[in-house]
C-alpha positions as CSV (number, residue, x, y, z in Angstrom):
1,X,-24.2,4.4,93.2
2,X,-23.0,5.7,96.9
3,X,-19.6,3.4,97.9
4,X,-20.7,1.2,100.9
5,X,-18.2,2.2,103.5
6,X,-15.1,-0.8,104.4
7,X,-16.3,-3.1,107.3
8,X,-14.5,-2.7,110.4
9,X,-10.8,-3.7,110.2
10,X,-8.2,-5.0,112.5
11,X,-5.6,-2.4,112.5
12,X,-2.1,-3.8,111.0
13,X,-0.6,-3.1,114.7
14,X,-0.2,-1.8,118.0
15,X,0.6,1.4,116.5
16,X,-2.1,1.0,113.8
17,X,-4.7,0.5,116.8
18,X,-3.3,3.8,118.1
19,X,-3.9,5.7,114.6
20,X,-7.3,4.4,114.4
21,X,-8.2,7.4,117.4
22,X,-5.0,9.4,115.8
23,X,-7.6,9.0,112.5
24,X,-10.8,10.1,114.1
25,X,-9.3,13.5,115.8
26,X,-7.2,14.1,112.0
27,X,-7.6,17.6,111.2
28,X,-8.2,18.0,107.6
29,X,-9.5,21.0,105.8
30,X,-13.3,21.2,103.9
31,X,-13.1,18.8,101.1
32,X,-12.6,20.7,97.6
33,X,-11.3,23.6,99.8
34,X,-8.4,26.1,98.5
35,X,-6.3,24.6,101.4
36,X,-6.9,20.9,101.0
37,X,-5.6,21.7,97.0
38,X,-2.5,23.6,98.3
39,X,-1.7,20.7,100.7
40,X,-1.8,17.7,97.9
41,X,0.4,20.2,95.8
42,X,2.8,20.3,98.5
43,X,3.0,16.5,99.1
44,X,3.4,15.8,95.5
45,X,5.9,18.1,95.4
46,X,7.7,16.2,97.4
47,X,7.5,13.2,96.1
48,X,8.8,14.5,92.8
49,X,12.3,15.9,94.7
50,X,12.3,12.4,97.0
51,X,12.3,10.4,93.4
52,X,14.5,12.6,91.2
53,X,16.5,13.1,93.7
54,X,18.0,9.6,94.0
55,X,17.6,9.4,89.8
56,X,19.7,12.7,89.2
57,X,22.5,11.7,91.1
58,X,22.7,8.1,90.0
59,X,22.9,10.0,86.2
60,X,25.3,12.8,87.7
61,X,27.7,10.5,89.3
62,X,30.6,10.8,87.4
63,X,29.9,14.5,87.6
64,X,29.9,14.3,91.3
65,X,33.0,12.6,91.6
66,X,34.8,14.8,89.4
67,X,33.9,17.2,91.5
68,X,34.1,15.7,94.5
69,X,37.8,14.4,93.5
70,X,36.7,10.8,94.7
71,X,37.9,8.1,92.8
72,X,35.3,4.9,91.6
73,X,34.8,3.3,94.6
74,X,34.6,5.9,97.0
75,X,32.4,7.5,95.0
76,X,30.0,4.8,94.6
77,X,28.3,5.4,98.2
78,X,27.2,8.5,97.6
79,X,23.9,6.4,96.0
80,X,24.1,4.3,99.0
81,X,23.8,6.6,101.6
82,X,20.9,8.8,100.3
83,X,19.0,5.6,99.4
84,X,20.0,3.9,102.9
85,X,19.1,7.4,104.6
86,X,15.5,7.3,102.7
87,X,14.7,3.5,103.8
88,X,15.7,4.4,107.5
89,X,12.9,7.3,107.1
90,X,10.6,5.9,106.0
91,X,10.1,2.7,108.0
92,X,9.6,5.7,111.0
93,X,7.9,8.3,109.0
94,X,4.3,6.8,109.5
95,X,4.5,7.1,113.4
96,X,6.4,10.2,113.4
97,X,3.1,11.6,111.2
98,X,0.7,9.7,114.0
99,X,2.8,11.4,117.1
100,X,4.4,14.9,115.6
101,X,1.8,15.0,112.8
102,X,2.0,15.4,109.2
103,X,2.7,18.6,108.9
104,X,5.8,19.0,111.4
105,X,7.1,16.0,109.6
106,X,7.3,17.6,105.7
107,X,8.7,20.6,107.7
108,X,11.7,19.0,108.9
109,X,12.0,16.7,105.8
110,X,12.1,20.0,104.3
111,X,14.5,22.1,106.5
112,X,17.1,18.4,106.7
113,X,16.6,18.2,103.0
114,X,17.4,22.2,102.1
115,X,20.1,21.9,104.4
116,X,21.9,19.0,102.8
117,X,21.3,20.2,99.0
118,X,22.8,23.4,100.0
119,X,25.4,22.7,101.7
120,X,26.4,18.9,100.2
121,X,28.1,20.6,96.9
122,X,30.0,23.1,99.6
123,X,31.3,20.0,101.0
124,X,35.6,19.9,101.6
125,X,35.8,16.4,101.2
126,X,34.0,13.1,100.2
127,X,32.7,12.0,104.0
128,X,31.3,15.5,104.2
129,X,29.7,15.3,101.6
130,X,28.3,11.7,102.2
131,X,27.3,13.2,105.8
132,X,24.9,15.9,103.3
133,X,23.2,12.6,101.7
134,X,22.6,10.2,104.3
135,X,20.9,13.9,105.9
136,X,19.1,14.5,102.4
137,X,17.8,11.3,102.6
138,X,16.5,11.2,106.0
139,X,14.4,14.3,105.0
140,X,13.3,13.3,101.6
141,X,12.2,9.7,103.1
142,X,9.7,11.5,105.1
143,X,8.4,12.9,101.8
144,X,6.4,9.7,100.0
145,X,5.0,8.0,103.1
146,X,2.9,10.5,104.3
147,X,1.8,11.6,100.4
148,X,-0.7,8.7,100.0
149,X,-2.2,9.5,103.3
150,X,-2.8,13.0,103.3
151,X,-3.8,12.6,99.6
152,X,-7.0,10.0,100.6
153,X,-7.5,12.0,103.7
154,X,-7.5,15.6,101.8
155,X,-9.7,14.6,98.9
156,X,-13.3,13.9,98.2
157,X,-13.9,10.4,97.5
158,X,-14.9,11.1,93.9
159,X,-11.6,12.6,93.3
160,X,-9.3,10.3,95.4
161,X,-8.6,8.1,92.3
162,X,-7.3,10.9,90.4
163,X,-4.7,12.2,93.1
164,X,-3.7,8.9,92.9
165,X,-3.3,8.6,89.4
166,X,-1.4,12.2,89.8
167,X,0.7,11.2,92.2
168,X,2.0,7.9,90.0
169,X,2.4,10.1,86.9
170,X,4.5,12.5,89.4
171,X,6.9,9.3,90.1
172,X,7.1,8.0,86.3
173,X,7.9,11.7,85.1
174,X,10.0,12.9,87.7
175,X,12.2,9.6,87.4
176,X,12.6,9.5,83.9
177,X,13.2,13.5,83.8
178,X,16.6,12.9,85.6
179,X,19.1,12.7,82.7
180,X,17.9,15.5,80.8
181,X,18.2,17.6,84.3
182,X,21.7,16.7,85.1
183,X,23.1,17.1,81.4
184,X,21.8,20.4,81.2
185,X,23.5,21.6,84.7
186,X,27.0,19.8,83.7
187,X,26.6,21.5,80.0
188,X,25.5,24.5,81.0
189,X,25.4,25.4,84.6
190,X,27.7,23.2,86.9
191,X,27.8,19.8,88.7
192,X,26.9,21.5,91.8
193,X,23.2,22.7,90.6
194,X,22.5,18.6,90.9
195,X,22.7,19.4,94.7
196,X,21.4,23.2,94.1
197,X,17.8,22.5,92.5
198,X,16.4,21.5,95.3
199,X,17.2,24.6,97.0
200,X,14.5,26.3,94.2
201,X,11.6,23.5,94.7
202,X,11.9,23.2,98.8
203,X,10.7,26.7,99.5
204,X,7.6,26.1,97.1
205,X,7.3,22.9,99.1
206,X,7.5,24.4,102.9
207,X,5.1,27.5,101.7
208,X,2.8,25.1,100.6
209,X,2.8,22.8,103.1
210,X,2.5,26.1,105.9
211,X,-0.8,27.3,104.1
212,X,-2.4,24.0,103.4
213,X,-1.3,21.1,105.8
214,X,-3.6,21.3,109.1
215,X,-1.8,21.7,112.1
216,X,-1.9,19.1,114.7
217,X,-1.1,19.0,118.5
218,X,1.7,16.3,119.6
219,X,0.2,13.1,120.5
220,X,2.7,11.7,123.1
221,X,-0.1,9.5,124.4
222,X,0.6,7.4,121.4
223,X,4.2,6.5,122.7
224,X,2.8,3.7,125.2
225,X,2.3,0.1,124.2
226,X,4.6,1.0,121.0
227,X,7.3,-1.6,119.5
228,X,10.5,0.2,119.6
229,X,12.0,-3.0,119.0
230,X,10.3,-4.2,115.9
231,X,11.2,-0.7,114.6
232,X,14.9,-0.3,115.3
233,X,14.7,-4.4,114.2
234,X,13.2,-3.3,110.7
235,X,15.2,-0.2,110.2
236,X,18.6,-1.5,110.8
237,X,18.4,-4.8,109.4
238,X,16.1,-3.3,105.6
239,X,19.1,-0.7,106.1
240,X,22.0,-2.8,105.9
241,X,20.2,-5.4,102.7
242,X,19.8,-2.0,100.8
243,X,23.8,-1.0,101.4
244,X,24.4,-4.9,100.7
245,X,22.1,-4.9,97.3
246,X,23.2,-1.5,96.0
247,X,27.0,-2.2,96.3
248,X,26.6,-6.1,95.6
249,X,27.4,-5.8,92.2
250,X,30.7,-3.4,92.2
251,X,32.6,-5.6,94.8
252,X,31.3,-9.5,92.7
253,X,28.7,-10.0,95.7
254,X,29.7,-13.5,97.8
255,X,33.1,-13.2,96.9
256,X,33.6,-9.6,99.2
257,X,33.6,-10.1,102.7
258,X,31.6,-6.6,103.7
259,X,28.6,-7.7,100.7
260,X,28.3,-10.9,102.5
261,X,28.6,-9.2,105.8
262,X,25.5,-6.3,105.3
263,X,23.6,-9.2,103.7
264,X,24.1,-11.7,106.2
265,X,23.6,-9.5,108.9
266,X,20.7,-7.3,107.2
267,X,18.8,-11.3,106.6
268,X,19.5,-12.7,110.0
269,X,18.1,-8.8,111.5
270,X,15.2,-8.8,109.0
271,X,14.1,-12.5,110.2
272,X,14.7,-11.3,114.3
273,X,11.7,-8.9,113.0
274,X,9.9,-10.9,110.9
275,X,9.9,-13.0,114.2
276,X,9.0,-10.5,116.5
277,X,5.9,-9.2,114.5
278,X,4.4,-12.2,114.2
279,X,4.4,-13.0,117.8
280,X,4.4,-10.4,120.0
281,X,1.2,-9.2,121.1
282,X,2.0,-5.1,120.3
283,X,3.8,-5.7,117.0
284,X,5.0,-2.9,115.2
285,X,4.0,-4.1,111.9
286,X,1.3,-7.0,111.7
287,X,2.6,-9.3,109.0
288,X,0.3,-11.6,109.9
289,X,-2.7,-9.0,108.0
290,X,0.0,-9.4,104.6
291,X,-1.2,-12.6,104.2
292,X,-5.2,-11.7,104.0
293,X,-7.0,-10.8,100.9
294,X,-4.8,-9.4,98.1
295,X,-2.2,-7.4,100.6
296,X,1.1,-10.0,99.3
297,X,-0.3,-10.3,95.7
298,X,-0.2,-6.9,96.1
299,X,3.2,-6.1,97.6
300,X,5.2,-8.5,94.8
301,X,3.4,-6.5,92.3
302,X,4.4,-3.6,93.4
303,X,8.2,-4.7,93.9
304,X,7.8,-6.4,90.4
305,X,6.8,-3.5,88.4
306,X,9.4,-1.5,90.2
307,X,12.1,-4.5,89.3
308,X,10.8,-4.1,85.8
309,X,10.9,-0.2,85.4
310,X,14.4,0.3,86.8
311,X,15.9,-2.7,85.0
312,X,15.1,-1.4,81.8
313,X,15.8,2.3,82.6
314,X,19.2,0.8,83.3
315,X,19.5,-1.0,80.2
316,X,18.8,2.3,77.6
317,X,20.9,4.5,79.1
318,X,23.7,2.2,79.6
319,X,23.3,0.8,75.9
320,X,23.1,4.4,74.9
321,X,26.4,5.4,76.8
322,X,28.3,2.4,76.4
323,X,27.6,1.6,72.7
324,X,26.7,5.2,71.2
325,X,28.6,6.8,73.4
326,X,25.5,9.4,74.6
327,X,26.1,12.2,76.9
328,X,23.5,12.4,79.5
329,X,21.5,15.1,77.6
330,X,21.0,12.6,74.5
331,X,20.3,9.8,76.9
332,X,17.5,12.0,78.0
333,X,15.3,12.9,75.0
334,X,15.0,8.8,74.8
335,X,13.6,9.0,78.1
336,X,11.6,11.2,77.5
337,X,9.4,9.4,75.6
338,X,8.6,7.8,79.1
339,X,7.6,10.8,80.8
340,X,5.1,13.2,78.7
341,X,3.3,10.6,77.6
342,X,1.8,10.2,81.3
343,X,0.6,14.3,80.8
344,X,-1.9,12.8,78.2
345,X,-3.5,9.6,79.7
346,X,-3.4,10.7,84.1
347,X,-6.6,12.0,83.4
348,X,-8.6,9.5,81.5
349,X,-6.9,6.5,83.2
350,X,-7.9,8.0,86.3
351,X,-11.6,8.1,85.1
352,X,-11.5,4.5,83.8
353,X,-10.1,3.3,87.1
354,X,-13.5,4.9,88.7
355,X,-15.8,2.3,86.2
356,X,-13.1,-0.8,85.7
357,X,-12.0,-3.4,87.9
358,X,-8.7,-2.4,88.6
359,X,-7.2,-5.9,87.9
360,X,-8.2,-5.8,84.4
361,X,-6.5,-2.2,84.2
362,X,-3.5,-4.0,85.9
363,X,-3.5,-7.1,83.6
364,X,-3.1,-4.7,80.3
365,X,-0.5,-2.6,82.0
366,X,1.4,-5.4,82.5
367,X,0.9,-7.2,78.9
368,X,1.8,-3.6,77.4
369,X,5.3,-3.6,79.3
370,X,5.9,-7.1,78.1
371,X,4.9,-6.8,74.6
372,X,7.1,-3.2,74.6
373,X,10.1,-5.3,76.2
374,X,9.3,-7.7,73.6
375,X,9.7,-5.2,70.8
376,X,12.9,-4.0,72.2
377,X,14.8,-7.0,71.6
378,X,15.4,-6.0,67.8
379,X,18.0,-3.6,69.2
380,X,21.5,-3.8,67.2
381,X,24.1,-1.6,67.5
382,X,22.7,0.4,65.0
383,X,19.8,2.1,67.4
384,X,20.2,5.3,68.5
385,X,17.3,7.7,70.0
386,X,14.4,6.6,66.7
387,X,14.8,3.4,67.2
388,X,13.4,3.3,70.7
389,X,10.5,5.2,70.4
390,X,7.8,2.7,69.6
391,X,8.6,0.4,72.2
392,X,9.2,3.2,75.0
393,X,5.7,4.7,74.1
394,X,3.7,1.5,74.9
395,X,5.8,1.1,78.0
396,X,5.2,4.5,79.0
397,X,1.6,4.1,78.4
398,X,1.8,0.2,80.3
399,X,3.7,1.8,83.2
400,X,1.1,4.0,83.6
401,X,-1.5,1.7,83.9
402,X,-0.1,-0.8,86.0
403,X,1.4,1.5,88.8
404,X,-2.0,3.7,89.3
405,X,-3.9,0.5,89.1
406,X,-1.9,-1.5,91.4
407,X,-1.6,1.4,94.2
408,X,-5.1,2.3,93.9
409,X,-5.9,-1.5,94.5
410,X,-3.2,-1.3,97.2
411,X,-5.3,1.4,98.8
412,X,-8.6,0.2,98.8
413,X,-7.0,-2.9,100.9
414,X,-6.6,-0.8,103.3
415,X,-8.9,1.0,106.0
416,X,-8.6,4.7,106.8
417,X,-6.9,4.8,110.0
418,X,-4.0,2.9,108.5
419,X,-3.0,5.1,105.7
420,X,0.4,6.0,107.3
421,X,0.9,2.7,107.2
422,X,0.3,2.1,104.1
423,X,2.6,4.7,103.1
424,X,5.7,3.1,105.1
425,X,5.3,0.0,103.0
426,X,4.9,1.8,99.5
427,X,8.1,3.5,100.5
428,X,10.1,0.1,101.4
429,X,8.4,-1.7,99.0
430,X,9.5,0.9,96.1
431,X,13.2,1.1,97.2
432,X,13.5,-2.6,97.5
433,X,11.3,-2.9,94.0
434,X,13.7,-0.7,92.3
435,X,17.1,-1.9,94.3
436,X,17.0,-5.7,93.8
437,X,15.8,-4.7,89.9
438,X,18.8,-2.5,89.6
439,X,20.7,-4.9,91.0
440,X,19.8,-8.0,89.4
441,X,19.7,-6.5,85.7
442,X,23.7,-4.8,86.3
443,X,24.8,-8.3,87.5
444,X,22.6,-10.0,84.7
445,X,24.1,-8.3,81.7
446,X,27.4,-8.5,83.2
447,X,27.4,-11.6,83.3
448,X,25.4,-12.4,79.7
449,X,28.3,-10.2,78.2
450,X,30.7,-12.3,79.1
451,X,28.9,-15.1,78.0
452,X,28.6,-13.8,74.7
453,X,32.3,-12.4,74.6
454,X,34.0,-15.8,74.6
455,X,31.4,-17.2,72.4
456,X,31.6,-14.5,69.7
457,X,35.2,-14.6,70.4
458,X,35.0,-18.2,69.8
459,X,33.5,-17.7,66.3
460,X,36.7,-15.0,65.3
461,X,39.3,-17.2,63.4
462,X,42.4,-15.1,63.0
463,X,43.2,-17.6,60.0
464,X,39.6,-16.9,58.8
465,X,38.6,-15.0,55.4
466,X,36.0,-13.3,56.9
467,X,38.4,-12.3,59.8
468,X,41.4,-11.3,57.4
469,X,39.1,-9.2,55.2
470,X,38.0,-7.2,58.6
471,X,41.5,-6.7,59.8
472,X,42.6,-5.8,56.0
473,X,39.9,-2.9,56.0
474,X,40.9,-1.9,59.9
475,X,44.4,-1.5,58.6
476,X,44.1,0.4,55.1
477,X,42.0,3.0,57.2
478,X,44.8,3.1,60.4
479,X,47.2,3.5,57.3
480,X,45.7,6.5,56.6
481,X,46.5,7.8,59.9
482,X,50.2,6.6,60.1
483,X,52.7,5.5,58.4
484,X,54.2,2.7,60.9
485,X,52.3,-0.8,59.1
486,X,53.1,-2.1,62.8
487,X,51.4,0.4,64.4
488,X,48.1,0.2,62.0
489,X,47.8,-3.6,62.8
490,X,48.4,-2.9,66.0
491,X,45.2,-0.6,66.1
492,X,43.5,-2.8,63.5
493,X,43.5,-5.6,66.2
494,X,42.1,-3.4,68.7
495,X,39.2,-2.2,66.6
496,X,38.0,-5.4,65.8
497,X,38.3,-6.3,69.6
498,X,36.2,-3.4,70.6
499,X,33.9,-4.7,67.7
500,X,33.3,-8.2,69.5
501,X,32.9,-6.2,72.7
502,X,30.1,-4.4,71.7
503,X,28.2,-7.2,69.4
504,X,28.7,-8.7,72.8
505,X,27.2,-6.1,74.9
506,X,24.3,-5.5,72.1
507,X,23.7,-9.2,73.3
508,X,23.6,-8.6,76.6
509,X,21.1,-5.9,76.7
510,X,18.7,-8.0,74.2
511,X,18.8,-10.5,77.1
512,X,18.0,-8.2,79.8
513,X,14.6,-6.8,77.9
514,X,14.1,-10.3,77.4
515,X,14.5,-11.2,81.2
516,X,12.2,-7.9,81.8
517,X,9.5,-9.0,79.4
518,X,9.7,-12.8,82.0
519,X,8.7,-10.7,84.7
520,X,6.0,-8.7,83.1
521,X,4.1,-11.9,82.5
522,X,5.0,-13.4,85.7
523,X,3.6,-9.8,87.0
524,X,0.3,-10.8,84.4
525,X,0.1,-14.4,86.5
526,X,0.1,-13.0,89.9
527,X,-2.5,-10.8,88.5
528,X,-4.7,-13.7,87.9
529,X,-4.6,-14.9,91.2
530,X,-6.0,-11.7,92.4
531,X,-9.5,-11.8,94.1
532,X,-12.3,-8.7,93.6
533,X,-11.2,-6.1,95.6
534,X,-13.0,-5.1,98.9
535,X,-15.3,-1.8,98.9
536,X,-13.4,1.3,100.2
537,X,-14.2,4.4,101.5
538,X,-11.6,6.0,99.5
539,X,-13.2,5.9,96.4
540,X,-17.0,7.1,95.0
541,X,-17.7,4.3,93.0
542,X,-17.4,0.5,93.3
543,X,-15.5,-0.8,90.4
């Protein structure tokens, strides 16, 4: 049955209304042509360096540092500014694409972000380095907002589905690839080739995107009537909440002056915008069109399963460093039970999204991430690599589903002329996703561990049987190892302290899988709210 094309839209802004003639005048190559394939390669490409490029170096930091010389707290920004650098792109990134076009924008992505990964591990000092990020992430930024557009614009609609579906497995892989990338360089290699792999996958990228992106002509006629305000309004103040959220946790959030500061100021900016788009008559983004149909179900999904993801890829490889004392490598064949699972079900997941309602692919995506959430509450102390197997496979497998269901729903609630658009709000709406999730699940278990460190302390009676007998068996084995009985208690004391620490942080973790499995199912509820979706001209079959 032949798709009924969308009903005529109102585009989501003044900009939108410009990229509806932007869209009509869109080069694009024959559909199934060698040059259309060559072009989706080279955008997917680059969404693979613009997400393992913030997960490598949030695995290599220590690395980094070390090499860097920076102590903790310098060293902590270096996150920051690639992730602030990436949000500033790509709020601009869909109008750059409208005016430069597509294609002069991966270029320069490319050339800023070659430049920076080649010379960041050069760098003589911290700030130079930090200079080679916040230019690394300006160029990777421009990376995943044009993807989606070029990739429902490039394909036929029969096989728009599956570049989707392709470009979701590209994120899951290529994020949960990262520690087995950066062990390998600082085993084998050096910290540096963190930085240095880019400089191999970039040139692929540009040759790529030379051969098989169209070229366009510059469209200054698209600079009149534009917002300039609402844009320097959303990229300053979503700017400063990501700085604010990604350091909150480090300096104890309300209680440092700057965290208050970037989220104060970052709110009050974000609501000057929020303001201007919903009553000026040219707005740079129409909120007002996030409120119709399924678009805010939507966004909150995506943000949710984003929250969910990145909490609990912080929680395995922290347990894993903190209680087993992994190096990255070993943190990364657990991991990797996340990623080639998605090798084996793109294709047929794709294929069932062209027959089922995407909301009942969504609603079993999300009960799978629950129910593997669920199963990871068993952990002890005891669990090593085995252990998490069962439950990372069904999350893989749920993961899956919900992210190509919910941005293939998020597509088809859009028209054509405002795919740039739509990739400008999967890029902010992924970094916030992932940021507040982050965020929230650091300051979460911190705080549940020290809940459970007094109250397991509570329960340690130095006069106790239980607690002698412990102690006695601490000792006779630090006896071994000295002869000073002092000494040995001494030790002993500290063993069992470093016992209750970690039963405490064993606890801690348990809760956050158990806070991730709450917003699974409140992911399942919004779910059920969800409408049918509308017909799209994106896709060959109604589902």
């Amino acid at each position: 049955m032949t798709q009924p094309l969308v009903p005529a839209m109102e585009p989501c802004s003044a900009a939108g209304r410009a990229l509806h003639r932007f869209a009509d005048a869109h080069p694009c190559w024959a559909p199934d042509s060698l040059r259309a394939y060559v072009g989706i390669l080279a955008v997917l490409i680059g969404s693979v360096i613009a997400v393992l490029s913030s997960r490598v170096t949030s695995f290599g930091l220590l690395d980094l540092r070390g090499g860097l010389h920076a102590g903790f707290d310098e060293g902590a920004w270096i996150t920051t500014t690639f992730g602030i650098g990436q949000m500033m792109a790509g709020v601009a990134s869909p109008y750059l694409g409208a005016v430069l076009g597509v294609r002069r924008v991966l270029l320069y992505g490319n050339l800023l972000m070659f430049l920076a990964s080649l010379l960041g591990p050069l760098s003589p000092n911290l700030p130079a380095f930090l200079a080679m990020q916040a230019l690394g992430g300006l160029g990777t930024g421009t990376f995943i907002p044009v993807t989606v557009s070029f990739i429902v614009r490039s394909l036929p609609a029969r096989l728009v589905v599956y570049g989707i579906a392709f470009y979701a497995m590209n994120s899951e892989m290529s994020q949960n690839i990262g520690a087995s990338l950066e062990g390998w360089y600082a085993d084998n290699w050096s910290w540096r080739w963190i930085e240095w792999q880019y400089c191999l996958m970039l040139p692929v990228m540009f040759l790529c995107t030379w051969f098989g992106v169209p070229r366009e002509g510059i469209k200054t006629e698209l600079l009149r009537d534009f917002d300039w305000p609402g844009m320097a309004y959303a990229t300053i103040g979503f700017a400063m909440l990501y700085a604010g959220l990604d350091q909150g946790n480090r300096l104890d959030w309300t209680r440092n002056g700057l965290i208050v500061g970037l989220l104060l100021g970052g709110g009050l900016v974000t609501l000057a915008f929020i303001s201007r788009e919903l009553f000026t008559p040219h707005p740079f983004l129409n909120i007002r069109k996030l409120l119709r149909g399924n678009m805010l179900l939507l966004v909150l999904l995506l943000a949710g399963y984003r929250f969910i993801i990145l909490s609990t890829a912080y929680i395995i490889p922290t347990y894993l460093q903190t209680v087993q004392d992994f190096r990255e490598l070993q943190v990364g064949s657990v991991l990797l039970w996340i990623a080639l699972p998605q090798l084996v079900i793109v294709v047929p997941l794709a294929a069932l999204l062209k027959w089922v309602d995407g909301r009942w692919v969504l609603a079993l995506g999300s009960a799978l991430i629950a129910v593997a959430c669920w199963m990871a509450t068993d952990l002890t102390s005891e669990w090593a690599t085995d252990d998490f197997l069962p439950s990372q496979i069904l999350q893989a497998i749920g993961q899956s589903f919900a992210l190509t269901a919910v941005l293939t729903l998020f597509i088809r609630s859009f028209a054509p002329a405002d795919a740039l658009a739509v990739g400008s709000l999967l890029q902010i709406t992924r970094l916030f996703g992932a940021e507040i999730g982050t965020a929230f699940m650091q300051t979460f278990v911190r705080m549940r561990e020290q809940v459970h460190s007094n109250l397991v302390g509570l329960h340690v009676d130095s006069l106790g049987g239980l607690t002698a007998d412990r102690l006695a068996k601490y000792e006779a084995a630090m006896l071994a190892r000295t002869s000073d009985a002092a000494e040995a208690a001494r030790r002993a004391a500290k063993l069992l302290e470093a016992t209750v620490a970690q039963q405490a942080s064993v606890l801690a973790y348990i809760d956050g899988f158990l806070a991730a499995a709450a917003g699974a199912f409140i992911c399942l509820l919004l779910v059920a709210l969800m409408r049918a979706p509308p017909p799209s001209p994106f896709f060959g079959r109604s589902q």
